[in-house]
FIKOLZA-1660 file (N, C-alpha, C; in steps of 0.1 Angstrom, whole numbers, plus 5000, padded with zeros to 4 digits):
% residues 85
   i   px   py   pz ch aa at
   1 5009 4988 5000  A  X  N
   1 5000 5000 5000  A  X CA
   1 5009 5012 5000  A  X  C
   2 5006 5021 4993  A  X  N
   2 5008 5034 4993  A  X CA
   2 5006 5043 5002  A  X  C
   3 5016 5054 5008  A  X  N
   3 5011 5062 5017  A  X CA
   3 5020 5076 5012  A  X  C
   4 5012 5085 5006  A  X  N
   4 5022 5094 5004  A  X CA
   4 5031 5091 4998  A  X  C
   5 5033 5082 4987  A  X  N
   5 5048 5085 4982  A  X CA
   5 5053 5069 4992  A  X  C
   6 5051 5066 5004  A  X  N
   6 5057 5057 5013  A  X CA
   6 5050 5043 5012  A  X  C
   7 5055 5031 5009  A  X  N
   7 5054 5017 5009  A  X CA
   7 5050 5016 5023  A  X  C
   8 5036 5010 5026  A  X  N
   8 5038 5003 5040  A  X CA
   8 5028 4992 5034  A  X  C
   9 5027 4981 5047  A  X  N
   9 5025 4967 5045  A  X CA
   9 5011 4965 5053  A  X  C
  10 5004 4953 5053  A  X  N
  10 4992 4953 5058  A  X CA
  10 4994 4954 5074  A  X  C
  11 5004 4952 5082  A  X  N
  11 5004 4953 5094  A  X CA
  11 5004 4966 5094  A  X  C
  12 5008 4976 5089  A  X  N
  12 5009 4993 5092  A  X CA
  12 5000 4991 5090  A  X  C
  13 4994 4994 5078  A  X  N
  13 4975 4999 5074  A  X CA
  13 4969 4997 5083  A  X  C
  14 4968 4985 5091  A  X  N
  14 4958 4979 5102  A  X CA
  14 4962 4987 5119  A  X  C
  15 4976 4990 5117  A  X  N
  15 4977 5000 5127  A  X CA
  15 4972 5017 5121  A  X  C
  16 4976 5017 5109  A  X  N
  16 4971 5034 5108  A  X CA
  16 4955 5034 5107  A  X  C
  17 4950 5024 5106  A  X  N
  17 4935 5026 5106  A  X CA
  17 4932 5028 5123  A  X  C
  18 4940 5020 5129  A  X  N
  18 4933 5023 5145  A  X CA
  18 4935 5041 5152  A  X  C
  19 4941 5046 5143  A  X  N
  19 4947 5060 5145  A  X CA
  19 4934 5066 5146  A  X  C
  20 4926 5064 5132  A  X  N
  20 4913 5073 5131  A  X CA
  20 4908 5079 5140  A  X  C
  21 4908 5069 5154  A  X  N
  21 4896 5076 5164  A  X CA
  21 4881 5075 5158  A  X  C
  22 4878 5083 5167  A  X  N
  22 4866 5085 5163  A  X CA
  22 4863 5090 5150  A  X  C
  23 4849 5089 5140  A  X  N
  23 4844 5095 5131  A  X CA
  23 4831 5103 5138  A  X  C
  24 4834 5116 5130  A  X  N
  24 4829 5129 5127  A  X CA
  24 4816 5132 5121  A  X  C
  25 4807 5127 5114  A  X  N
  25 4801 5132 5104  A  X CA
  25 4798 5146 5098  A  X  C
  26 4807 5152 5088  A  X  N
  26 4809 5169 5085  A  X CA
  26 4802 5165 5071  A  X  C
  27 4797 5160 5064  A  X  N
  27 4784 5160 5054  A  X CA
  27 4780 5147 5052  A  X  C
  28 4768 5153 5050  A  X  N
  28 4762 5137 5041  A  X CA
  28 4749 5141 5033  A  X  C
  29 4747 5131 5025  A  X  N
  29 4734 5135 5017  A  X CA
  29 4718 5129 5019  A  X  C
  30 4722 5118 5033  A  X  N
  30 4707 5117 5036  A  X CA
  30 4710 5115 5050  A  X  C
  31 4698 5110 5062  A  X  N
  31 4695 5113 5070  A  X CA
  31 4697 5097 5079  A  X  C
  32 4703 5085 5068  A  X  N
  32 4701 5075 5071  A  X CA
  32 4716 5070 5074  A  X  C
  33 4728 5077 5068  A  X  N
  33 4740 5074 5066  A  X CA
  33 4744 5066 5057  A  X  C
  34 4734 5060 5052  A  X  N
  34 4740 5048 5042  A  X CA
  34 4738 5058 5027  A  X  C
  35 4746 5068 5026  A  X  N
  35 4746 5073 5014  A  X CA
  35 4762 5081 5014  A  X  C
  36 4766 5089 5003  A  X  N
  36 4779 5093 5003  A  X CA
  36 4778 5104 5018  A  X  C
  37 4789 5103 5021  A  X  N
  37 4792 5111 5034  A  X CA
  37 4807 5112 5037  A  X  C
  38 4812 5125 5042  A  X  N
  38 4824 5124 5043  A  X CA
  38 4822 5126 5062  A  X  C
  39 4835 5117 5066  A  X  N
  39 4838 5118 5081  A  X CA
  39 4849 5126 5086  A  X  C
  40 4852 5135 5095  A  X  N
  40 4864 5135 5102  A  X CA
  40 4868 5132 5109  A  X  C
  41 4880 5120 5111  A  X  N
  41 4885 5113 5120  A  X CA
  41 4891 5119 5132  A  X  C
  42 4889 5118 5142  A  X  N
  42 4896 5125 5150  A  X CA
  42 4906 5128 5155  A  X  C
  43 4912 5112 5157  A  X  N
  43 4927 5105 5161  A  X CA
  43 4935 5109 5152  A  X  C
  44 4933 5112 5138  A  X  N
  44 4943 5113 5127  A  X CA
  44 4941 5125 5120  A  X  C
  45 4935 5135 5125  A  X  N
  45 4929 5148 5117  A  X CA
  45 4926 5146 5104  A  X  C
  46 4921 5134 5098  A  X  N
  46 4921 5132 5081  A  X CA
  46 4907 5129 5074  A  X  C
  47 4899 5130 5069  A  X  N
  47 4891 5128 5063  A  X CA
  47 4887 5110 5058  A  X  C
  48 4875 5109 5059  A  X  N
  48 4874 5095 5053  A  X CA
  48 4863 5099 5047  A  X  C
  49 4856 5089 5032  A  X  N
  49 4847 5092 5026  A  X CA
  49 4839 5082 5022  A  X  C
  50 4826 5081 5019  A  X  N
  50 4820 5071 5020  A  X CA
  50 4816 5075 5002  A  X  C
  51 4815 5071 4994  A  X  N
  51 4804 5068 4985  A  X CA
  51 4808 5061 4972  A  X  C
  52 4800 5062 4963  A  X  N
  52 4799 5054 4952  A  X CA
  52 4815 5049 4946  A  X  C
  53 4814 5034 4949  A  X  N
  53 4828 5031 4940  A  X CA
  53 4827 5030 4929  A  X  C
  54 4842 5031 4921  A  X  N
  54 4840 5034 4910  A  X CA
  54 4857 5028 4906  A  X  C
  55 4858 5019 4895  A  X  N
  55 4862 5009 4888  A  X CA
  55 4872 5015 4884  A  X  C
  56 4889 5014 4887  A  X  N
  56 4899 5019 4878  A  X CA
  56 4898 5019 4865  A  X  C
  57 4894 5006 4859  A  X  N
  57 4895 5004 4849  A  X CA
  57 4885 5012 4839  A  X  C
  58 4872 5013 4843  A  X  N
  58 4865 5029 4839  A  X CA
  58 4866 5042 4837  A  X  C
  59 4877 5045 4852  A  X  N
  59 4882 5056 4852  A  X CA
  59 4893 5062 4843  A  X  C
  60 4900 5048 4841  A  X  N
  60 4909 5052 4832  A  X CA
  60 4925 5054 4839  A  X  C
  61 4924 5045 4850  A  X  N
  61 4941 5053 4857  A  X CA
  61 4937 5038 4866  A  X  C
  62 4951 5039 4875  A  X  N
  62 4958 5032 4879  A  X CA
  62 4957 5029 4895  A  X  C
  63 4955 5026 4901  A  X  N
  63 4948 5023 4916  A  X CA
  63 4957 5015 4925  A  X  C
  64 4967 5015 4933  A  X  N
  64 4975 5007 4940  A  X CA
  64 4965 4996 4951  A  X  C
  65 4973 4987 4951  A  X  N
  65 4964 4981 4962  A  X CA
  65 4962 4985 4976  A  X  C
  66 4952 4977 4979  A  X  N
  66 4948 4986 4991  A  X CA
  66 4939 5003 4991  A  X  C
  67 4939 5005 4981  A  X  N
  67 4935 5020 4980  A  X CA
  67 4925 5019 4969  A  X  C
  68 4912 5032 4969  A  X  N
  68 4898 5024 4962  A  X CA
  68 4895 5040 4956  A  X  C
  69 4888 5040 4942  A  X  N
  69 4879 5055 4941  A  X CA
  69 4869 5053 4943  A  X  C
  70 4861 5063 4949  A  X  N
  70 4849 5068 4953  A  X CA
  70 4844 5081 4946  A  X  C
  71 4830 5076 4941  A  X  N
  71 4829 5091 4937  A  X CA
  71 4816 5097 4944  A  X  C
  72 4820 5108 4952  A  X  N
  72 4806 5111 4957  A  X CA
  72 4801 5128 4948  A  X  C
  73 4791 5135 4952  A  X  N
  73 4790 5149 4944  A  X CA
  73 4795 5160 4948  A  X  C
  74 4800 5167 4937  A  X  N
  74 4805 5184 4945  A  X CA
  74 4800 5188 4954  A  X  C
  75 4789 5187 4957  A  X  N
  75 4783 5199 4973  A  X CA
  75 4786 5193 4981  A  X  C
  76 4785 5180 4980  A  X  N
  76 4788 5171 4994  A  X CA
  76 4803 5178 4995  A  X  C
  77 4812 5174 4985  A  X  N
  77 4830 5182 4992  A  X CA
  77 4826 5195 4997  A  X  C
  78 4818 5204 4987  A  X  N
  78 4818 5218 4990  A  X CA
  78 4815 5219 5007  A  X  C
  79 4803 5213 5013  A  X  N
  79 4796 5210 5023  A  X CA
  79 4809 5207 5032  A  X  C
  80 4812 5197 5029  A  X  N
  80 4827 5191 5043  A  X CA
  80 4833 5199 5043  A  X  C
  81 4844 5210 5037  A  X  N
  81 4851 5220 5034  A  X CA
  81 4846 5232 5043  A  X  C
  82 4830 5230 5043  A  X  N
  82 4831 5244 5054  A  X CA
  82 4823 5239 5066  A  X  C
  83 4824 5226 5068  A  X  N
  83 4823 5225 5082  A  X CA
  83 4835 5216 5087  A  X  C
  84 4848 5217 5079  A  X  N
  84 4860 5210 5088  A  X CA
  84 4861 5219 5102  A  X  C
  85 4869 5212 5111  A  X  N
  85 4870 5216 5123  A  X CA
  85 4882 5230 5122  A  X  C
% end
């Protein structure tokens, strides 16, 4: 897996996921959660995002493992953007 530029291995990933902390909810588009939403993590000041996956091979580019696209809509970013902490 990729980190920035940095190789790390499934035992990192499985530690940097525990970093998260808590999740945030700073947008989402329904009332139920199970739709695109972005979170801010607490433990790791970083963002995580929930929504529609979407196929490298569609997209047209190159995807390392371990790492996924998601496409959610503009307002939703615009939305998270002005309620980061």
């Amino acid at each position: 897996m990729n980190n920035g530029g940095q190789e790390i291995d499934a035992n990192e990933a499985a530690e940097h996921a525990k970093s998260f902390g808590a999740l945030r909810t700073i947008a989402n588009q329904c009332a139920s959660g199970s739709c695109p939403t972005v979170f801010y993590a607490t433990g790791s000041g970083t963002l995580i995002v929930q929504g529609y996956r979407v196929w490298a091979d569609q997209a047209g580019v190159e995807v390392p493992e371990g790492e996924s696209l998601v496409e959610i809509p503009l307002d939703l970013l615009a939305e998270a953007v002005r309620n980061l902490p």
